[in-house]
C-alpha positions as CSV (number, residue, x, y, z in Angstrom):
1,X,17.0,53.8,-0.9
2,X,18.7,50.5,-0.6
3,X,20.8,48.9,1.6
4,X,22.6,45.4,1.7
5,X,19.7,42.4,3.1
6,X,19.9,40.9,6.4
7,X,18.9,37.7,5.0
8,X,17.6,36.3,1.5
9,X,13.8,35.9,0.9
10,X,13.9,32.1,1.3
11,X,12.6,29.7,4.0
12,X,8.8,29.4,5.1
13,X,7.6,33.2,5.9
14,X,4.0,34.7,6.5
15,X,3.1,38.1,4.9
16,X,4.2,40.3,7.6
17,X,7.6,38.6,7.8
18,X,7.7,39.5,3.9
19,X,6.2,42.5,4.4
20,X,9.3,43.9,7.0
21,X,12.4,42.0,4.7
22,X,11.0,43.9,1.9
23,X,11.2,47.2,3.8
24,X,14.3,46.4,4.9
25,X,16.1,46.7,1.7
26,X,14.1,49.2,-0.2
27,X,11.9,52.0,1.4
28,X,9.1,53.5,0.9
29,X,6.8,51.3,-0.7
30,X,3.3,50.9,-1.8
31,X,1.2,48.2,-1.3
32,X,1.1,47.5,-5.2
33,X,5.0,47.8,-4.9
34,X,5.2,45.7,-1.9
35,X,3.4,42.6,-3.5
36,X,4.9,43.4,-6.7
37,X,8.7,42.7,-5.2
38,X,7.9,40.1,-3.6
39,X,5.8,38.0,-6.2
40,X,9.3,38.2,-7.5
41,X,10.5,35.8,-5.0
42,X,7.1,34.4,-3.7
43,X,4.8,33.3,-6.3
44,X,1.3,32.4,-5.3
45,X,0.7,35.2,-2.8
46,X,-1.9,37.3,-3.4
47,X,-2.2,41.3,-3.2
48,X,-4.7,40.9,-0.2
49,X,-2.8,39.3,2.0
50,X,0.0,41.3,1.9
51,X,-2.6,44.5,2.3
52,X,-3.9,42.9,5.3
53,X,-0.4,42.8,6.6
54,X,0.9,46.0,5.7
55,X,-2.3,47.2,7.4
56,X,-2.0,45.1,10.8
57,X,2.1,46.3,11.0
58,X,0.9,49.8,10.9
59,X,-1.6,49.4,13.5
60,X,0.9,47.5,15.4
61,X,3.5,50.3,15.0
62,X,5.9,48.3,13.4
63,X,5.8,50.2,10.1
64,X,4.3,53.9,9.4
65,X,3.1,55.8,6.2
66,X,5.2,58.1,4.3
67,X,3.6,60.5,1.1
68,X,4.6,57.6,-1.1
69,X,3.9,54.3,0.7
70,X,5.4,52.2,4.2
71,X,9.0,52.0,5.9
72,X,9.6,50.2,9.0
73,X,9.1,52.5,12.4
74,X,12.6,53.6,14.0
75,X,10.8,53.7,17.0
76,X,9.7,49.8,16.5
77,X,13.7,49.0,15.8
78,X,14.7,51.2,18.1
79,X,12.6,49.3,20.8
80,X,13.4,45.8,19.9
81,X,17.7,47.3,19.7
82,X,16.6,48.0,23.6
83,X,15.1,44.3,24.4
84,X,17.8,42.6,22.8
85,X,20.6,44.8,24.8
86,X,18.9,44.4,27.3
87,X,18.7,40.7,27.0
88,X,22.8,40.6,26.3
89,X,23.2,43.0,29.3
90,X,21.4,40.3,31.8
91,X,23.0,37.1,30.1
92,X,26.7,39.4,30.7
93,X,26.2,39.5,34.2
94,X,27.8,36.0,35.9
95,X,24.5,35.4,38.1
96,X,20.9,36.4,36.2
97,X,19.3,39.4,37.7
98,X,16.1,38.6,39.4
99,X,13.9,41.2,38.9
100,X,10.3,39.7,38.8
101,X,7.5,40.3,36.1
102,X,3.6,40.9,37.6
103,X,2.6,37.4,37.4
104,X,5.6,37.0,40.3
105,X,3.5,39.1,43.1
106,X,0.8,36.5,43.6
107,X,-0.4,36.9,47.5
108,X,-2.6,39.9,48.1
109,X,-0.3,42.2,50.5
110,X,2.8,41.2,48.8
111,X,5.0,43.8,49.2
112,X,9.2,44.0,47.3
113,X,11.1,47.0,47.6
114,X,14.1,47.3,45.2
115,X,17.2,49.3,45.2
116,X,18.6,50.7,42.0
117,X,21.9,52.4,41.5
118,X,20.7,54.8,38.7
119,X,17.2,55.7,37.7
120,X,18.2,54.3,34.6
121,X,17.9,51.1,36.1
122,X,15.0,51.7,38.1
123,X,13.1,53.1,34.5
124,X,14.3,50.0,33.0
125,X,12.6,47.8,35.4
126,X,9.6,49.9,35.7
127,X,8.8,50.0,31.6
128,X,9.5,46.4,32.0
129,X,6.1,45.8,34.6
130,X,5.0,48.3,32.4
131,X,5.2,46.9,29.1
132,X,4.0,43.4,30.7
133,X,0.4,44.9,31.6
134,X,-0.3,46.8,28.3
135,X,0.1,43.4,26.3
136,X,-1.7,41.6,28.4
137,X,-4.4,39.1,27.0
138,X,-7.8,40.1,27.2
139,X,-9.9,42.5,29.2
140,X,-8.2,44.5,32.5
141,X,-9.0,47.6,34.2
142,X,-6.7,50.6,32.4
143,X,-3.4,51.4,32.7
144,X,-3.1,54.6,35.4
145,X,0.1,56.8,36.5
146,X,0.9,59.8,38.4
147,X,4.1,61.2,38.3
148,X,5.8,64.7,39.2
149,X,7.3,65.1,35.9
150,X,7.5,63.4,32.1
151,X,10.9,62.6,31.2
152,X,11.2,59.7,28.8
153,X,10.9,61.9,25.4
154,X,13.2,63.8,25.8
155,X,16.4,61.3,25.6
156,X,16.9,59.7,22.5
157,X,18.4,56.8,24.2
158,X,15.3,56.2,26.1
159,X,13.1,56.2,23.0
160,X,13.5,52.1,22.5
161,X,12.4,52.1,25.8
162,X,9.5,54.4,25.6
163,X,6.8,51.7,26.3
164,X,3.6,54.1,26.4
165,X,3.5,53.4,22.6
166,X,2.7,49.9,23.8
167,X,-0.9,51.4,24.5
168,X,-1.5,52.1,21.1
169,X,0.4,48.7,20.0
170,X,-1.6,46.5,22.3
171,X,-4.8,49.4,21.9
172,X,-5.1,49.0,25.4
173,X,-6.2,52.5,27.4
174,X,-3.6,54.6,29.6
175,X,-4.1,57.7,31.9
176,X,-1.8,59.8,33.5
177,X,-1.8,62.8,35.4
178,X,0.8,64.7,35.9
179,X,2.4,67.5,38.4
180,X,4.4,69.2,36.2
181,X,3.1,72.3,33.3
182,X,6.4,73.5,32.7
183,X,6.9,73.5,28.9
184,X,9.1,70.5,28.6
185,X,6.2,68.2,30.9
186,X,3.7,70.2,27.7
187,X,6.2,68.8,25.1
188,X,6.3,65.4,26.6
189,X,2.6,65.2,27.6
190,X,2.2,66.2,23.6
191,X,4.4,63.1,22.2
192,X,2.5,60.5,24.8
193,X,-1.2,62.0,23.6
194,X,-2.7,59.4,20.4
195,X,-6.1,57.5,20.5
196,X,-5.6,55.2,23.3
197,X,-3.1,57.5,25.8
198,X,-4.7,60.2,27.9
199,X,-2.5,62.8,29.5
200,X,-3.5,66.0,32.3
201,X,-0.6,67.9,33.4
202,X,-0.4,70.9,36.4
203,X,-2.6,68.2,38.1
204,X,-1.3,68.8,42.0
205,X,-0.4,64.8,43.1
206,X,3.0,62.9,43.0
207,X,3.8,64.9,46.2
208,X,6.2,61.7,47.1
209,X,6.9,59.1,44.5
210,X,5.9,58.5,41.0
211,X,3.1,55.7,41.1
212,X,1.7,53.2,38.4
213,X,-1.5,50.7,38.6
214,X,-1.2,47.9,37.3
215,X,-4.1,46.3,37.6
216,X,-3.7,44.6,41.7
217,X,-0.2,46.3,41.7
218,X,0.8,49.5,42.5
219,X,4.3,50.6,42.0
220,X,6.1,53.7,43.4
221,X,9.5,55.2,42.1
222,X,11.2,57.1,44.8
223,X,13.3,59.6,42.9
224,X,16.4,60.7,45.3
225,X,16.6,64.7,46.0
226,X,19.6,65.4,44.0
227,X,18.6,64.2,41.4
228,X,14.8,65.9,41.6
229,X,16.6,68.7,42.1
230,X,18.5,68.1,38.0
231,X,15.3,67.6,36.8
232,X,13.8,70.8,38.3
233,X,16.9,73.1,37.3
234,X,16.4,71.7,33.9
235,X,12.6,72.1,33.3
236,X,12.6,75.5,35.2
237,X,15.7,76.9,33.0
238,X,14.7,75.3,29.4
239,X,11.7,75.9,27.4
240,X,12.4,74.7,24.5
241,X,12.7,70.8,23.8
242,X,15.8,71.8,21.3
243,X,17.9,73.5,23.8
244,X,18.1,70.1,25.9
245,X,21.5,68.7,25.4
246,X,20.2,65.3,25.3
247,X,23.5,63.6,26.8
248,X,24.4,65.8,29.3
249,X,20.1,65.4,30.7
250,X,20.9,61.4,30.5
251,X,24.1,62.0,32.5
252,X,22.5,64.2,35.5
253,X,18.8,62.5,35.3
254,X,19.4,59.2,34.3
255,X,22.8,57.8,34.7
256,X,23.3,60.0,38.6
257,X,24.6,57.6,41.4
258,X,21.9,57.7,43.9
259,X,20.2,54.7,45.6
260,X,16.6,54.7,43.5
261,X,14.0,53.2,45.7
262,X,11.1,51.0,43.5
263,X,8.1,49.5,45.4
264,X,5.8,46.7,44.4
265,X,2.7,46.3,46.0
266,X,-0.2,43.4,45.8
267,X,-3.5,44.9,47.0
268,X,-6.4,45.0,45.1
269,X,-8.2,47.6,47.5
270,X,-5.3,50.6,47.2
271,X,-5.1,49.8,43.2
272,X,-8.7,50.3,42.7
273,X,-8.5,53.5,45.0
274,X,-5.4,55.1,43.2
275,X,-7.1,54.4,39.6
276,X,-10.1,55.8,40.3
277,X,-8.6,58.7,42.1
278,X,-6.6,59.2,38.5
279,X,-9.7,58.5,36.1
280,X,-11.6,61.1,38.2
281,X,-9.2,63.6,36.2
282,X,-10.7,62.1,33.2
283,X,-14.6,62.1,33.1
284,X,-15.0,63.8,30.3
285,X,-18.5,65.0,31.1
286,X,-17.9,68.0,28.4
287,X,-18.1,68.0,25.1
288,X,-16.1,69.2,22.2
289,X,-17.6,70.0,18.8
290,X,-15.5,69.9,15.4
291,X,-15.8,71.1,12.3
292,X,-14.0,68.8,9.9
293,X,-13.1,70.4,6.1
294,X,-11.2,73.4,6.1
295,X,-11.1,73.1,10.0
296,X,-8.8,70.3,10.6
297,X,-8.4,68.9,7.5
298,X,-7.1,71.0,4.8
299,X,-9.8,70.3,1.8
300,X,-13.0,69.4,1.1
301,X,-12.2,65.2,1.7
302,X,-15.3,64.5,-1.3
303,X,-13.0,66.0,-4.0
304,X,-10.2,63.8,-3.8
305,X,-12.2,60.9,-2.5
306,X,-14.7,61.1,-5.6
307,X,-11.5,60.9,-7.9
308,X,-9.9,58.0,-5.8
309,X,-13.0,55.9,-6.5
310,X,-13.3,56.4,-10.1
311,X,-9.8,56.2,-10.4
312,X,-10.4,51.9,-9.1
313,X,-13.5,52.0,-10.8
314,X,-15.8,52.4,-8.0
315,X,-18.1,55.9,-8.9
316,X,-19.5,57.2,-11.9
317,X,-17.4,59.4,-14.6
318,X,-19.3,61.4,-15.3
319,X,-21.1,62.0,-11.6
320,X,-16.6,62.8,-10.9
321,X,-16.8,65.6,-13.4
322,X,-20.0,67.0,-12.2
323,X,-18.7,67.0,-8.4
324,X,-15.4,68.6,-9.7
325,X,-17.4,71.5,-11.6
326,X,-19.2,72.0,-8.6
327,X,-15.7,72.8,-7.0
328,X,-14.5,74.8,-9.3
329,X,-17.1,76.6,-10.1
330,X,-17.7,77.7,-6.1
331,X,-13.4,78.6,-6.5
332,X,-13.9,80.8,-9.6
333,X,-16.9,82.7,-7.6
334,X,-19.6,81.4,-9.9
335,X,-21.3,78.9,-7.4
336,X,-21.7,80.4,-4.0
337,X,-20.6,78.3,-1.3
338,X,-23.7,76.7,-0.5
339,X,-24.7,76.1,-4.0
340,X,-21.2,74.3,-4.7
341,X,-21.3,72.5,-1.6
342,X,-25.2,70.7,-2.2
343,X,-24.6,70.3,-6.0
344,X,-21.3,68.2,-4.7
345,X,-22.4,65.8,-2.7
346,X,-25.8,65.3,-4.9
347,X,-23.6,64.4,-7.6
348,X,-21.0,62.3,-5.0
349,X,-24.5,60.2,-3.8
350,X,-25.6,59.6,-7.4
351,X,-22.3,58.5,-8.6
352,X,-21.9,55.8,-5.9
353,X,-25.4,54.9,-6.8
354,X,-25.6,51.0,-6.8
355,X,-22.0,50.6,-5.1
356,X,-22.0,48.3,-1.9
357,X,-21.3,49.7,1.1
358,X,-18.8,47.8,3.1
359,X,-16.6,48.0,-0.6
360,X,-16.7,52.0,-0.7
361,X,-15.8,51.7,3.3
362,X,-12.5,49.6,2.7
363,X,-11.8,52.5,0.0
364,X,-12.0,55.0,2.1
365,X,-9.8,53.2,4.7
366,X,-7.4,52.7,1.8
367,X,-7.7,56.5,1.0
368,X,-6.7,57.5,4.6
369,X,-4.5,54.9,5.4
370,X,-2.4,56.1,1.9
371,X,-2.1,59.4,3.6
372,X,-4.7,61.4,1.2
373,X,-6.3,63.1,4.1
374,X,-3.8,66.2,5.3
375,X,-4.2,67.3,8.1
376,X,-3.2,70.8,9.2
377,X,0.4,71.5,11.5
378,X,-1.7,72.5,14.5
379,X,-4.9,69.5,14.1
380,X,-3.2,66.3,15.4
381,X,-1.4,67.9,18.5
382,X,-4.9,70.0,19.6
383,X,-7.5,67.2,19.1
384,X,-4.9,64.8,21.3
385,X,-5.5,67.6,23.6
386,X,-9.1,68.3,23.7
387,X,-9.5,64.5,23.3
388,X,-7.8,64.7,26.7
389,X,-10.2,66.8,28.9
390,X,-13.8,66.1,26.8
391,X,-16.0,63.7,24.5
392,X,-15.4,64.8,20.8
393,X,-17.9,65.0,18.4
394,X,-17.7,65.8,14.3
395,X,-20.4,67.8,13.0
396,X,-19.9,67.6,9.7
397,X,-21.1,67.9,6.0
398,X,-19.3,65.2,4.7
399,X,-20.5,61.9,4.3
400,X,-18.8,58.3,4.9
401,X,-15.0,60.0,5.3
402,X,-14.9,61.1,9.1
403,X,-16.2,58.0,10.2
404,X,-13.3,56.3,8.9
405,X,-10.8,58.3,10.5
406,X,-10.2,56.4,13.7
407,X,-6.0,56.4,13.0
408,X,-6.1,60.1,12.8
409,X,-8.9,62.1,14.7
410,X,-10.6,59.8,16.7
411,X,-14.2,61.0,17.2
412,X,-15.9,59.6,20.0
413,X,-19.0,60.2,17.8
414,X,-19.8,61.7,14.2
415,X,-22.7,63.7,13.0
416,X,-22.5,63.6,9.1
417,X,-24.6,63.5,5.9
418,X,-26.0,60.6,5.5
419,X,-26.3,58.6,2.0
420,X,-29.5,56.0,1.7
421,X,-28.6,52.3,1.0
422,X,-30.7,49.7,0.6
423,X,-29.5,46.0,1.4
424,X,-25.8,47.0,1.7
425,X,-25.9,49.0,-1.5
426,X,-26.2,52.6,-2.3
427,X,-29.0,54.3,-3.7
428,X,-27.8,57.4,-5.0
429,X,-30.0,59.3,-3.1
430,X,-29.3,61.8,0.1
431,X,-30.8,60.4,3.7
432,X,-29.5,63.2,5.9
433,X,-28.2,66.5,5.0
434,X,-25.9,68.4,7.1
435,X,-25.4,70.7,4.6
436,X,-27.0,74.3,5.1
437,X,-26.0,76.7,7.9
438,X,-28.6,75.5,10.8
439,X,-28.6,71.7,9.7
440,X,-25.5,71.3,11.8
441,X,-27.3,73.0,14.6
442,X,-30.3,70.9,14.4
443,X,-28.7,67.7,14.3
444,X,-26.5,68.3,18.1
445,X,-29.5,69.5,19.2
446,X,-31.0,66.1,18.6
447,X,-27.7,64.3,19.7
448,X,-27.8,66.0,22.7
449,X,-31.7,65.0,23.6
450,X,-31.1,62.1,22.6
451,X,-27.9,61.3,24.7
452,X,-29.6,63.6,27.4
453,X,-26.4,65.5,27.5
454,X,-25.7,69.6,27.7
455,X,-23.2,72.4,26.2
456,X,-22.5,73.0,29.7
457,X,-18.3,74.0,29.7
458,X,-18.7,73.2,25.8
459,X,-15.7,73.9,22.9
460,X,-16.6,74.6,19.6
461,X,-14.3,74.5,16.5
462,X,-14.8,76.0,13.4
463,X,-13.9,77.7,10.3
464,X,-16.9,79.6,8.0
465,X,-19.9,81.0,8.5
466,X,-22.1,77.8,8.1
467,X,-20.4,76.3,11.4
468,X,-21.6,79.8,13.3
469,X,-25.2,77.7,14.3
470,X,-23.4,75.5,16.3
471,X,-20.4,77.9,17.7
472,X,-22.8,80.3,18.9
473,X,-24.3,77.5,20.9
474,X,-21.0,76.5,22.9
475,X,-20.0,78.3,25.4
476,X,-16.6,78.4,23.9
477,X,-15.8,79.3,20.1
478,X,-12.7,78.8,18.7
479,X,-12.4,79.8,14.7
480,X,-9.4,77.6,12.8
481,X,-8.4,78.9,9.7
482,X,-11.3,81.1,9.1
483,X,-12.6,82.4,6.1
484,X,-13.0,86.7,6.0
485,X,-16.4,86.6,6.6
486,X,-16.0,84.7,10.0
487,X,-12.7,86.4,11.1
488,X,-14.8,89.8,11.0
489,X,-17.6,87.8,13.0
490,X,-14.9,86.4,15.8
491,X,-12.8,89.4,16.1
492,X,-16.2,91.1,16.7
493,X,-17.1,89.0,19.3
494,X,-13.5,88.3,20.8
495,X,-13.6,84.2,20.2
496,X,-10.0,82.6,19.8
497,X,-8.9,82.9,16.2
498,X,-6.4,80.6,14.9
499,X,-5.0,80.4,11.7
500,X,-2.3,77.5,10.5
501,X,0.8,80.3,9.9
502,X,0.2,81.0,14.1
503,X,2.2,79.5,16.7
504,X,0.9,76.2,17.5
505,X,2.3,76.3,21.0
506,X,0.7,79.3,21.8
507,X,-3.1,78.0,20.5
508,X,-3.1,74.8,22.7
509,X,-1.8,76.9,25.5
510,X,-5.0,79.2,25.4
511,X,-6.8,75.7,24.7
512,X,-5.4,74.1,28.1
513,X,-6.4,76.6,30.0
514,X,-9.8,76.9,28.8
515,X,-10.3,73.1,29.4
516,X,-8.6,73.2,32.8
517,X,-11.0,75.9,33.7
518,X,-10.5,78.6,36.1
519,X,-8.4,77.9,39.3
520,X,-9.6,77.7,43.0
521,X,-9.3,80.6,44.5
């Protein structure tokens, strides 16, 4: 797809500026096509740089990965469309609004109220403090809320406003709990979820005002009655995020006349209180155990990876055709599972055999970064979720992958086989196994000495019989896309089955519940 350029590839640019005018005329592109195009224009740059680029947007969230390379976010244009309208809105106006950032509440005790004439205008304000914290420079205590319900998800128009993706931007930490567990506060709590943004809903608080710490400053949104009471017709009467007539909720939510009362408040005492009243929610004290292959990742990730690296030269031919055989041999029935599974990664060790390590690391990135790791419908939105309530941990077979997988599942630790290296290069040889039905087993039962931890309100997720060892020591099994001869097993012994044709929605509801535990009677 192409469309006319904003402006012609001339002038002094760095690689990311290349990197977005590129996108902006044709979309998507790999890397390889990305440096190739603009070579065209640019000679002397090199294919690294523009890698590292493509690489740092992405984290950034100025561009994401399609199936066949990088475009430019909507959300990222989206979100600078708001700044600059809201720049030409303030600059319209015959006097400048003076609405102060953070570093304009300097005496401990300083206290500003202001009065809005729309929530819109109190939201805008509010992501505007909000915003300011999550990209600030160096170290600072999280970002913390409360609020009675989630709203900004669900109105398009507030998407380039939608400054929680700012966490992940600036990889800065954010917690919120929230009153609300009606199914639109699930859908939003699900959109807000991702590696750096932790979210707890039907958490009683918010009684009065919606609050954010901000470091030393607390803020508290005062949302009028009437229009509490939209927002409460409208989450108790909808269920679906699809029946929402996103106009006519910005009208009655958003756009309401009603004075909107916004607090800002200097005092290091109640800030630290408030956020560690809010991070109590989030101890994570319990842990949550994964399988990876088959589990929440549709594959077995050594296949393709094998094929990706002697594909750039980087593993043995022939070591590729032996780990293929394996595979197919175990899919025809002529290996057994166990059989196909050691003979695969023997042969994966041995054809990486005098490889250096920190070059078959950037591969793998490459590999997962290019989108070659699928992950099934339900994985992403349940792992958020977990991620949430408990520590995670990978207990898995498969070596060098899941360590990598930060951007997608991001394992607060990994148990996997282990390959032997030798000064930064591969030996070919097998350190650690985690191949074999009690291996798995054997190594948590060494994490957890070693971490002096305990399966205490434990999850377990798995999806064949070689994971049983360690869902059988969980309090909680869960089986994802199981194989016949675990089905029969979990039905047996009533453990949650899920397999990927089931309704998502329905699996993380069970899933919430378990991690919320039972209530107080």
């Amino acid at each position: 797809m192409k469309i006319t350029p904003l402006v012609e590839m001339n002038g002094e640019k760095n690689a990311k500026d290349l990197v977005i005018l590129t996108l902006s005329q044709e979309w998507p592109l790999s890397v390889r096509q990305l440096h190739a195009k603009i070579e065209q224009h640019r000679s002397g740059i090199t294919y690294h740089a523009i890698h590292k680029a493509a690489r740092q947007l992405l984290s950034q969230g100025v561009l994401r990965r399609e199936k066949n390379g990088y475009m430019i976010s909507i959300d990222w244009i989206e979100n600078l469309a708001g700044v600059i309208e809201q720049i030409k809105g303030n600059y319209l106006y015959k006097k400048p609004i003076n609405l102060p950032g953070l570093t304009g509440f300097k005496q401990e005790g300083d206290t500003q109220t202001f009065l809005f004439e729309t929530l819109a205008e109190a939201e805008s304000y509010r992501k505007r403090l909000q915003w300011e914290y999550l990209l600030k420079k160096g170290s600072k205590p999280p970002y913390c809320a409360m609020a009675r319900n989630l709203k900004s998800p669900l109105v398009a128009s507030e998407r380039s406003l939608n400054l929680l993706n700012t966490a992940t931007k600036a990889r800065s930490e954010a917690y919120l709990i929230v009153a609300g567990s009606t199914p639109l506060d699930e859908w939003c709590a699900d959109s807000y979820r991702n590696q750096f943004t932790f979210v707890q809903t039907g958490v009683p608080c918010a009684a009065k005002c919606d609050i954010m710490i901000l470091g030393d400053v607390v803020t508290q949104l005062y949302i009028p009655q009437k229009i509490q009471k939209n927002i409460d017709y409208i989450y108790g009467k909808f269920t679906n995020r699809s029946d929402i007539n996103d106009e006519e909720f910005y009208r009655l939510v958003y756009n309401t006349k009603a004075e909107v009362r916004f607090v800002v408040i200097k005092n290091p005492a109640i800030a630290e209180q408030l956020r560690q009243q809010i991070l109590s929610y989030f101890k994570r004290d319990r842990i949550a155990v994964f399988d990876v292959n088959e589990c929440i990742v549709n594959g077995f990730l050594i296949i393709d990876f094998a094929d990706y690296l002697t594909l750039r030269e980087s593993f043995d031919k022939e070591c590729n055709g032996q780990v293929m055989q394996a595979w197919s041999d175990y899919k025809k029935g002529i290996l057994e599972f166990d059989k196909a599974v050691n003979s695969a990664i023997e042969s994966f060790a041995q054809g990486l055999r005098g490889q250096q390590v920190k070059k078959i690391d950037q591969l793998a990135q490459e590999f997962i970064e290019e989108g070659r790791v699928p992950p099934f419908k339900y994985s992403r939105r349940l792992f958020n979720l977990v991620k949430s309530y408990t520590k995670t941990l990978a207990v898995t077979k498969c070596p060098i992958l899941v360590e990598q997988m930060k951007s997608i599942f991001p394992f607060d630790c990994v148990l996997s086989t282990k390959l032997e290296s030798k000064d930064g290069v591969y030996t070919g040889k097998i350190e650690r196994s985690l191949s074999g039905k009690a291996k798995k087993a054997a190594a948590l039962r060494e994490w957890l000495g070693k971490n002096k931890l305990s399966l205490k309100g434990s999850i377990g997720f798995g999806d064949s019989h070689h994971d049983l060892s360690f869902l059988q020591m969980v309090e909680t099994p869960v089986v994802l896309n199981p194989t016949p001869e675990l089905f029969k097993i979990a039905k047996r012994s009533k453990w949650l089955i899920h397999k990927p044709s089931d309704d998502t929605d329905a699996l993380l509801a069970e899933i919430k519940l378990i991690l919320q535990g039972p209530k107080p009677s």
